[in-house]
C-alpha positions in Angstrom: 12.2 16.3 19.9 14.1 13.8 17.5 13.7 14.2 13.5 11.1 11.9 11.9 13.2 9.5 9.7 10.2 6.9 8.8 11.3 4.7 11.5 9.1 5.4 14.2 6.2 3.2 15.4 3.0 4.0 13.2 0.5 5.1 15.4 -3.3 3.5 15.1 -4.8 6.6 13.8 -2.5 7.3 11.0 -3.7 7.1 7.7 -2.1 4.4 4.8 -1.8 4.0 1.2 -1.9 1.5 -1.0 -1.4 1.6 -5.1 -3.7 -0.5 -7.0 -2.7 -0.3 -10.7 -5.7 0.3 -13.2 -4.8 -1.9 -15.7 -5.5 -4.9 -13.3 -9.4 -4.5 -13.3 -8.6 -4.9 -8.8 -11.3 -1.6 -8.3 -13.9 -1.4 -10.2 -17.9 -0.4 -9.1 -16.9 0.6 -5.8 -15.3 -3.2 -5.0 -12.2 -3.6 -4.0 -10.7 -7.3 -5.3 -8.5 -8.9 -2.7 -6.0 -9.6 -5.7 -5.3 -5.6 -5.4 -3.1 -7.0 -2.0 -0.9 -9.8 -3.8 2.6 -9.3 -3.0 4.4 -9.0 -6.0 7.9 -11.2 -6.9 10.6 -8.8 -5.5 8.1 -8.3 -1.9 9.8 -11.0 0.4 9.4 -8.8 3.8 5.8 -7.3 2.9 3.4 -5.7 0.8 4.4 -2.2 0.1 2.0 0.8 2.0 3.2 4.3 1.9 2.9 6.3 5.2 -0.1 9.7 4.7 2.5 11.6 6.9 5.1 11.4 4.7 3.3 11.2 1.1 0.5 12.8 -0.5 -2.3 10.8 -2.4 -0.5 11.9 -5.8 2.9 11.0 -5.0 2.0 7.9 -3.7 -0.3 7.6 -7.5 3.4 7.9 -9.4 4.5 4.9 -11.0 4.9 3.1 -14.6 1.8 2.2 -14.8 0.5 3.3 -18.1 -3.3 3.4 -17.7 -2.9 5.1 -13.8 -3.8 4.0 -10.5 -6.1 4.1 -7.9 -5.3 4.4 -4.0 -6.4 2.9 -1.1 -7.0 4.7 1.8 -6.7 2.6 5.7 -6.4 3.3 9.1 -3.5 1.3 10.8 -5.9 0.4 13.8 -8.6 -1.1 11.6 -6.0 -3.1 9.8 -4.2 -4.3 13.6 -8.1 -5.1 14.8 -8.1 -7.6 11.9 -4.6 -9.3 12.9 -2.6 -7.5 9.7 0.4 -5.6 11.2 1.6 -2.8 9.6 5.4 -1.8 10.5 7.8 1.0 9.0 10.5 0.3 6.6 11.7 3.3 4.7 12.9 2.1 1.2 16.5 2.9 0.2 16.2 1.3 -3.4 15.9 4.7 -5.1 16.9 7.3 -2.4 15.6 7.8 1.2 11.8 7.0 1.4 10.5 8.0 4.9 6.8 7.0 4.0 7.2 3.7 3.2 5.8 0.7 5.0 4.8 -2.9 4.8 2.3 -5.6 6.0 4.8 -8.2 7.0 2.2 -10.9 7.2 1.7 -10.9 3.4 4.9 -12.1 1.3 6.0 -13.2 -2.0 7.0 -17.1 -0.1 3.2 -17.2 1.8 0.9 -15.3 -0.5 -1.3 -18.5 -1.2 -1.6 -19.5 2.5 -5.0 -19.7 4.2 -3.5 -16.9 6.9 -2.3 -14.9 3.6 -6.2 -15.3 1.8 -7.7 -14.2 4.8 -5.9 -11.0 4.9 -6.1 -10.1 1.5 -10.0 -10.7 2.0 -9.7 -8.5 4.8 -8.0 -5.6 3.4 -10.2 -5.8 0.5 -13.3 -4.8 2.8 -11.5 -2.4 5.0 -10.4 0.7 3.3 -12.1 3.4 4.4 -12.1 5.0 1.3 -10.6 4.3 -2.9 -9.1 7.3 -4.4 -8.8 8.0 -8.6 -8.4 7.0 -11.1 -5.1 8.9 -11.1 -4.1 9.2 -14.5 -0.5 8.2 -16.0 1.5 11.5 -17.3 5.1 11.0 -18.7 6.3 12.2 -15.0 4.0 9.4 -13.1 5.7 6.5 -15.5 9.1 7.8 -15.0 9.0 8.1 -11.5 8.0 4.3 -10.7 
């Protein structure tokens, strides 16, 4: 059997992440704003998603953020069903990141199209589940 590397097909079942910082107000009474899915600046191939296989809910809650985050939990299949493709891409930015993924349908260049709206509305309604707040330590803002 060859070595998981993060570049294998995800499979519908598995079991996404997405960070939604808790600063930005993008979760809050149980609703999930579709802003929470805006590519940011430096995402020109896709939203970042991290992989479940690869990362736990707390690694996956690390980053500068200085109030926390909270995560989004999805399905792959639910998010394919609703025309959002999901595709590996391990990150090499800051060492060898098997669990990372993107949605390749949502970029920095076509965040504001109609397509782009309608996904982000999508995703907004189809986690199956919001985890946190996940409160910033010294190690979750240096660890980015």
């Amino acid at each position: 059997m060859a070595e998981l590397d993060g570049t294998e097909p995800i499979d519908d079942h598995e079991l996404l992440y997405r960070r939604i910082p808790v600063s930005m107000g993008w979760y809050s009474g149980g609703t999930l704003s579709p802003e929470a899915f805006n590519p940011r600046q430096d995402e020109l191939t896709g939203v970042s998603i991290y992989r479940d296989k690869y990362k736990t809910l707390e690694e996956v809650a690390k980053g500068k953020g200085k109030k926390g985050y909270f995560v989004a939990v999805f399905r792959a299949g639910d998010l394919r069903q609703h025309g959002i493709d999901v595709v590996p891409r391990p990150n090499t930015t800051d060492g060898y990141d098997p669990g990372h993924a993107e949605l390749p349908g949502l970029t920095a260049e076509n965040c504001e199209t109609a397509s782009a709206r309608e996904k982000k509305l999508a995703l907004s309604t189809l986690a199956i589940d919001v985890k946190g707040p996940f409160v910033a330590t010294p190690t979750n803002q240096a660890l980015g």
